[in-house]
N, C-alpha and C positions, 0 to 999 in steps of 0.2 A: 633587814631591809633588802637584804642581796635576792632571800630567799623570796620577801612579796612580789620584786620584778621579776624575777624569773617565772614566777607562778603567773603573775601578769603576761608576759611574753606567752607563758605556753596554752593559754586560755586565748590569746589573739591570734596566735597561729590556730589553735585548733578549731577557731569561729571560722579563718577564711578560708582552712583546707576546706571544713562544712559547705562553705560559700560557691567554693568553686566545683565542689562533687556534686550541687544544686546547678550551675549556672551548666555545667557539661550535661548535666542530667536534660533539664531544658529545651539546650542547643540540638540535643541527640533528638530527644522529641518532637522540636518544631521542626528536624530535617525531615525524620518517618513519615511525620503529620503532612512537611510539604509534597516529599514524593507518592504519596497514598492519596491526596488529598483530589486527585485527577486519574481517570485510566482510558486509555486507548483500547478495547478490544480485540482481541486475535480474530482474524479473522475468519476462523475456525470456530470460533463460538454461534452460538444458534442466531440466525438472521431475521432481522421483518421482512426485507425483502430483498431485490439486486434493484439496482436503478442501472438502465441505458438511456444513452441520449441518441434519438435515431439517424443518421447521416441525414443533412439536409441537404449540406454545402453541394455544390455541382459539381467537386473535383471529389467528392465522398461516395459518391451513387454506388459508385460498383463494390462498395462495402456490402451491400444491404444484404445478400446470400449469406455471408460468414455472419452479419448479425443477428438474422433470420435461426438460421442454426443452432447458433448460442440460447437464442431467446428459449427454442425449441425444446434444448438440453435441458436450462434449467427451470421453465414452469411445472414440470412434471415435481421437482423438489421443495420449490417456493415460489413467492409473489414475484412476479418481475414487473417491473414501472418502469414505463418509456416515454420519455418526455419530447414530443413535436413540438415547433414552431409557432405552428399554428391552429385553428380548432377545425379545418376541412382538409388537415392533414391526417386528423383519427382515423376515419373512414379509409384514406389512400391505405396509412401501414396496413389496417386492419385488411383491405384485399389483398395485400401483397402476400402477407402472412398465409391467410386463407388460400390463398392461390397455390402456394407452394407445400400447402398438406400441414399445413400446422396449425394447431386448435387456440382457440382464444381464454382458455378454460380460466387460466389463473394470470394474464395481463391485465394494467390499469392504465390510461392513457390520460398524461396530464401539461397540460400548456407551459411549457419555460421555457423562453426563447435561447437559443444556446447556437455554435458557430460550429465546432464538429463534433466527432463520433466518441474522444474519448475523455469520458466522465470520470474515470481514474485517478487523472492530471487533474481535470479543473471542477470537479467535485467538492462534496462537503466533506470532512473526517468527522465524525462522530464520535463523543467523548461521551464517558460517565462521571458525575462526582456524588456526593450525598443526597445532592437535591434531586438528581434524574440524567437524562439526557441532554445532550446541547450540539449545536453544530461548529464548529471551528471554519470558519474564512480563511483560508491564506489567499495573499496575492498570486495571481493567475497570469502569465505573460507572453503565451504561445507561445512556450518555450522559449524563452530568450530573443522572443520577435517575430520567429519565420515564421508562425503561424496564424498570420493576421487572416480578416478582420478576427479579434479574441474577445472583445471587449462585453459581446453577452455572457461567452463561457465564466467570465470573472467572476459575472452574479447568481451564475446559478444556487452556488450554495447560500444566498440571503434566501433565493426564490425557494428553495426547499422547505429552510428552518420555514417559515411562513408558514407555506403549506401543510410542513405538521405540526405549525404551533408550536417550534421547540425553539429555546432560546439561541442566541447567536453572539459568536465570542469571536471577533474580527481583530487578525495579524496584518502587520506590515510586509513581514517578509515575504520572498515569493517559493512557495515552496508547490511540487506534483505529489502525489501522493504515491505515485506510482516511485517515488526514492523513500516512500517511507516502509518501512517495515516492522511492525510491533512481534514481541512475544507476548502482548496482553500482560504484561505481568511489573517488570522493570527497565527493557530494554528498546533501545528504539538501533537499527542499522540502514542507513543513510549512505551515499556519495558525496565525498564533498568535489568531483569532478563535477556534479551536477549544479551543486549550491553554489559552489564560489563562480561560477559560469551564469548565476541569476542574480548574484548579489557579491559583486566583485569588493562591493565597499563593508560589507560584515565579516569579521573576521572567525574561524574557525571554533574559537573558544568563545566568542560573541553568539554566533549561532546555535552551539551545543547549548549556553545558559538560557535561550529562548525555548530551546526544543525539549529541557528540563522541567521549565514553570509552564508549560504549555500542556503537554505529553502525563506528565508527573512520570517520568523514567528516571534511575538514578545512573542508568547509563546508555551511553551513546559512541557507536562504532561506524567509526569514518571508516569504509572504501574507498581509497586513492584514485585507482584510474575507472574506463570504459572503455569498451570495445570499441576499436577505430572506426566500425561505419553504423555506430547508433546513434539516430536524428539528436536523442534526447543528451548526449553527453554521455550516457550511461546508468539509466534508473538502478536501481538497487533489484526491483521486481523480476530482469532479467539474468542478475549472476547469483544474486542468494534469498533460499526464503526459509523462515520459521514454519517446520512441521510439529513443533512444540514447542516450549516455554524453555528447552535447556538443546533444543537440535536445529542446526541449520545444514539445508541441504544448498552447495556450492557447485555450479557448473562447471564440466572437465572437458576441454578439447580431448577425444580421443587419438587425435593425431596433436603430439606436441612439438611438433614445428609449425603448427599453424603461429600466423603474426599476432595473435590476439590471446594465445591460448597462455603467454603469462598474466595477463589480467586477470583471470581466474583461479592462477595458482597463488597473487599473491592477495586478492580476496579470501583464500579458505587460510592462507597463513594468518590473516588479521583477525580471521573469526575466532580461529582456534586458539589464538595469542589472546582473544578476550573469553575463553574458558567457556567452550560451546563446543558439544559434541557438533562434529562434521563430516556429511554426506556428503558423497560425489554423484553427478547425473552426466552423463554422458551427453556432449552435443558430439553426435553420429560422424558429420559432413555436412557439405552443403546441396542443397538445390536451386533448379533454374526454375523460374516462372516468369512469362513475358517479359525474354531478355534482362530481366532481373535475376541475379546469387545471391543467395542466403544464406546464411548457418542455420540449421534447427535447434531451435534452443527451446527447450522442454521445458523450466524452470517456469514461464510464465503461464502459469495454472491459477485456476480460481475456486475455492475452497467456499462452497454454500453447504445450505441443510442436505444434511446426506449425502453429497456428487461433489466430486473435484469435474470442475468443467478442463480439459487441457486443450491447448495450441495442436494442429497436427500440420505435418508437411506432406501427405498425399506419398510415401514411402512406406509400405506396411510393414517392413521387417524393422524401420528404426522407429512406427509409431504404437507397433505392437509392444517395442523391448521398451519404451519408455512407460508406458501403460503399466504394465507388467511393473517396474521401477516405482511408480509413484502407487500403485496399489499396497505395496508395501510399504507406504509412507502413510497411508493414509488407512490400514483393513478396514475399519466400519461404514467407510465411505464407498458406492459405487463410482466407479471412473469411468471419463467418456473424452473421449477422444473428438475434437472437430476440426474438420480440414477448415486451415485459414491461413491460407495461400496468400489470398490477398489483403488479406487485415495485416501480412507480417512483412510482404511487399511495401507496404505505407507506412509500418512502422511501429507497429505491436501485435500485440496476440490478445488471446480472451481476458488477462487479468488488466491487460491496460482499456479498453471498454465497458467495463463490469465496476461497480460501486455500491461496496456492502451496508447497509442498513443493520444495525444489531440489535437483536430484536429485545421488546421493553422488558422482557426476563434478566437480562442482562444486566450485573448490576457493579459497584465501585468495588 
């Protein structure tokens, strides 16, 4: 009798070890299945097109040469799409462009009423999963208000999926894109200076579990602070970017008494603490432009087919050394340099008005 229980006993333990080396087995599966199950794109992967949104706003105008430029850069590379206000606004870009020596070769001109220049922030993010393409919505709030009227920029990204017929997957949260940063692969690096300054009532590890089932990342690196005179709180786009899937390139005061220059030191400790090789780029100094200082911050670069498009500050020795710097971040790519003086006087460079499209080769 002693011997049938016991034989009993060791046949129910050995059913529920089976049971739970199944239920782990499972659990391990539906985690892979959820993180794989959605991908964000690097943005280094091959493009449909860039979309700009062209300044309309009155206080925007004297944008139009640095966008002019950009545009210039990269249609020789790919499709660029510029979305006006209005349909007797085509003709206006289309002479300005032309006027300033720049061809119309590969621009496409399409109606989506929108508030300002930068489509970065109130853009669509573009996702893959098995079925194809889709557009992700997040909420849009001019930055935390100062940038009113906002309320067209909000919808630009419904007005997009439309336009190409791709589906639309709409968040509550309010998120810029220009705080997002993918390695296309598993990671996503973020500020939550910026997040918790749009969404004071979502908590940290609340946020990551949205940016997990949204993204499909199985990880996400909070930067702490921002640079004390960036509008946005401190995007992610200007102190770290993914030059691959396992590298991120970290901005370094080269004078380290500047006030701002530990924000940067303890962004590349955060990176490196989540097990990413890390790169230093040198911000040179500052410059003056219409009674306006600036740091030059090289970091915000924009990564299309073939051409890293960069930010320049009209200093050749620090727009030469950074060139030179992201050349080697980038060898297969040509690099170009655009003076934008005043795109960075208002408050970004060419990645924050630039919005990549990934082209339908691209896949989960």
């Amino acid at each position: 009798m002693k011997t049938k229980r016991f034989a009993n006993k060791l046949i129910l333990s050995t059913v529920l070890s089976a049971l739970l080396i199944v239920a782990f087995l499972i659990m391990g599966f539906q985690s892979a299945l959820a993180s794989s199950s959605v991908r964000i794109p690097a943005e280094w992967e091959p493009h449909a097109a860039t979309w700009i949104q062209w300044p309309v706003h009155w206080d925007e105008m004297r944008l139009r040469p640095n966008l002019a430029a950009i545009i210039d850069a990269l249609q020789e590379y790919e499709p660029v799409y510029i979305l006006v206000n209005k349909n007797n606004q085509i003709s206006d870009v289309k002479n300005y462009l032309q006027n300033r020596g720049i061809p119309l070769t590969n621009l496409s001109f399409y109606v989506i009423p929108h508030n300002w220049a930068w489509m970065r922030d109130n853009g669509p993010v573009y996702a893959v999963d098995s079925s194809g393409h889709f557009v992700q919505d997040w909420e849009f709030d001019g930055w935390g208000g100062w940038g009113k009227p906002f309320g067209k920029d909000n919808k630009v990204p419904i007005e997009v999926a439309e336009l190409l017929g791709l589906p639309l997957v709409q968040y509550d949260l309010i998120v810029e894109r220009g705080n997002l940063e993918f390695n296309g692969n598993d990671t996503l690096i973020t500020n939550w200076a910026v997040q918790t300054l749009r969404n004071p009532d979502v908590t940290m590890a609340e946020q990551e579990q949205i940016f997990k089932d949204a993204f499909g990342v199985t990880d996400v690196v909070w930067l702490l602070h921002g640079p004390s005179d960036d509008p946005t709180g401190g995007h992610v786009d200007g102190i770290a970017r993914f030059i691959n899937a396992s590298t991120v390139v970290v901005n370094r005061f080269v004078d380290q008494d500047d006030p701002d220059a530990w924000v940067y030191e303890e962004a590349a400790d955060i990176v490196e603490a989540a097990g990413f090789n890390v790169l230093r780029l040198d911000i040179p100094g500052y410059v003056t432009y219409k009674r306006a200082t600036f740091y030059c911050d090289y970091a915000n670069w924009y990564v299309a087919n073939d051409v890293v498009v960069m930010t320049g500050f009209n200093v050749t020795e620090w727009d030469n050394a950074a060139k030179q710097t992201v050349e080697g971040y980038f060898p297969d790519r040509d690099v170009i340099v655009v003076e934008t003086l005043q795109l960075w006087k208002d408050g970004g460079g060419v990645h924050c008005v630039t919005n990549d499209q990934p082209d339908p080769s691209v896949t989960l």
